[in-house]
C-alpha positions as CSV (number, residue, x, y, z in Angstrom):
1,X,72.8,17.2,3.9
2,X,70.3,14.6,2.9
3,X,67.8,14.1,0.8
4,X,64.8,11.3,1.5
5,X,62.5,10.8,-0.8
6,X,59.3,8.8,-0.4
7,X,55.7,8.1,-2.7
8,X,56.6,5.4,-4.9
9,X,54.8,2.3,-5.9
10,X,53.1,0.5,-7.7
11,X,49.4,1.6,-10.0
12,X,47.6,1.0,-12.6
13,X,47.2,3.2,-15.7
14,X,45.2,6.3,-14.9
15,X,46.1,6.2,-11.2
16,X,47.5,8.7,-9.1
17,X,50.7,9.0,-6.5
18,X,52.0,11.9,-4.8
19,X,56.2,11.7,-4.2
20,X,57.7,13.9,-1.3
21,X,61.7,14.5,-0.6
22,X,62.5,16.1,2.4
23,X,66.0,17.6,2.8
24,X,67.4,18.1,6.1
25,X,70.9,19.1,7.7
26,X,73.0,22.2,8.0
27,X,70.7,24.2,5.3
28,X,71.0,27.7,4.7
29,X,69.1,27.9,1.5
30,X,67.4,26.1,-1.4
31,X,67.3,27.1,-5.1
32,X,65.8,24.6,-7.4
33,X,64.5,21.4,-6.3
34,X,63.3,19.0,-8.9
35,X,62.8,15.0,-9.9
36,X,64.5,13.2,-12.7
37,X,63.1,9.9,-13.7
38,X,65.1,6.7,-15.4
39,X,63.4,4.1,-17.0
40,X,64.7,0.6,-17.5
41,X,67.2,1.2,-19.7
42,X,67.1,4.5,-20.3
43,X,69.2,7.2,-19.7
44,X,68.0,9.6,-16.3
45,X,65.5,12.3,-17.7
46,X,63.9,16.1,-16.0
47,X,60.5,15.5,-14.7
48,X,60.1,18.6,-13.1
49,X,61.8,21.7,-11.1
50,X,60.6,24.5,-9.2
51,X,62.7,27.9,-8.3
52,X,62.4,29.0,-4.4
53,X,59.4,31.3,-5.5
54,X,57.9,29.0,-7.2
55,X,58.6,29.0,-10.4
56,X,58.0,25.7,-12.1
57,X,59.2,23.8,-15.2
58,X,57.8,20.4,-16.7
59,X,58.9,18.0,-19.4
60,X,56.6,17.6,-22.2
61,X,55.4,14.4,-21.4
62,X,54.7,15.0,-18.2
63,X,53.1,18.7,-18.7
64,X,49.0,18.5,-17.5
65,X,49.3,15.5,-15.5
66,X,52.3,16.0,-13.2
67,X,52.1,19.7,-10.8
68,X,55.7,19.8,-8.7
69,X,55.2,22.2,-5.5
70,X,57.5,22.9,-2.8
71,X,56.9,23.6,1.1
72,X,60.0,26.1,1.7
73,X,59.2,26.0,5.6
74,X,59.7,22.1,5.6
75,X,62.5,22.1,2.9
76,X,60.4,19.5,1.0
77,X,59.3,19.0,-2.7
78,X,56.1,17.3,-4.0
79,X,55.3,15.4,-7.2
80,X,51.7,14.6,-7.5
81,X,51.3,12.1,-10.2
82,X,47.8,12.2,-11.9
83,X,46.3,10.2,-15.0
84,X,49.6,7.7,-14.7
85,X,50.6,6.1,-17.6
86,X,52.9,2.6,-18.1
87,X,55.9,4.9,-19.8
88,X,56.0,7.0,-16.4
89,X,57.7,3.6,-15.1
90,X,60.7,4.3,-13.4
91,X,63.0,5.0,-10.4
92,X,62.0,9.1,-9.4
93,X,65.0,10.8,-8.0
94,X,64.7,13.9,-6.0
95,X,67.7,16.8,-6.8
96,X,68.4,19.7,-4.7
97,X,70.4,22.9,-5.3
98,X,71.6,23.4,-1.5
99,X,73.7,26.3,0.1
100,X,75.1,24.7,3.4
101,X,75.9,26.2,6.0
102,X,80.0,25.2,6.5
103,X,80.3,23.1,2.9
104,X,78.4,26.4,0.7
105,X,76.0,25.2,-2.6
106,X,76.2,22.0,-3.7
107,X,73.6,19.7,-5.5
108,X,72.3,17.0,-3.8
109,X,70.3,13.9,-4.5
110,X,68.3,11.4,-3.3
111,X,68.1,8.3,-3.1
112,X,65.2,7.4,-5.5
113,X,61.9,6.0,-5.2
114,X,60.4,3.1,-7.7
115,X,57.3,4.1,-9.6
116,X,55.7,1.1,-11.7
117,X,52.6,1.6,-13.9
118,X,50.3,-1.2,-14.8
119,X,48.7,-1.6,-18.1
């Protein structure tokens, strides 16, 4: 199982950017998928997570400008990143809570994409 993730880049303060992570390989299900977020320094925090119907949860300081979805037909998650700030800086990670086929549930991450806000 893998998971790619994809999005990042660089913005200036109140821009926007929309991360995806696709997971592919022998999948039989998907519970939560989320992002985590480190910043320079700083020890890897939640962003976000959604349940497999949908059921989200946010970090405060992301709450009203990040919305996490999830396409359960593509086994792929989406950040969209709105009103971007310079503290939102980081390297985004995607995280998966995969039942494989042969292997059973697992979590899985990817391989994390650089965000960098300008002031």
């Amino acid at each position: 199982v893998q998971l790619q993730a994809s999005g990042g880049g660089l913005v200036q303060a109140g821009g926007s950017l929309r991360l995806s992570c696709a997971a592919s390989g022998s999948i039989f299900s998907i519970n939560v998928m989320g992002w985590y977020r480190q910043a320079p320094g700083k020890q890897r925090e939640l962003v976000a997570t959604v349940t497999s119907s949908g059921i989200t949860n946010y970090a405060d300081s992301v709450k009203g400008r990040f919305t996490i979805s999830r396409d359960n037909a593509k086994n792929t998650v989406y950040l969209q990143m709105n009103s971007l700030k310079p503290e939102d800086t980081g390297l985004y990670f995607c995280a998966a809570d995969i039942d494989c086929a042969v292997e059973g549930p697992a979590e899985y991450w990817g391989q994390g994409t650089l965000v960098t806000v300008s002031s």
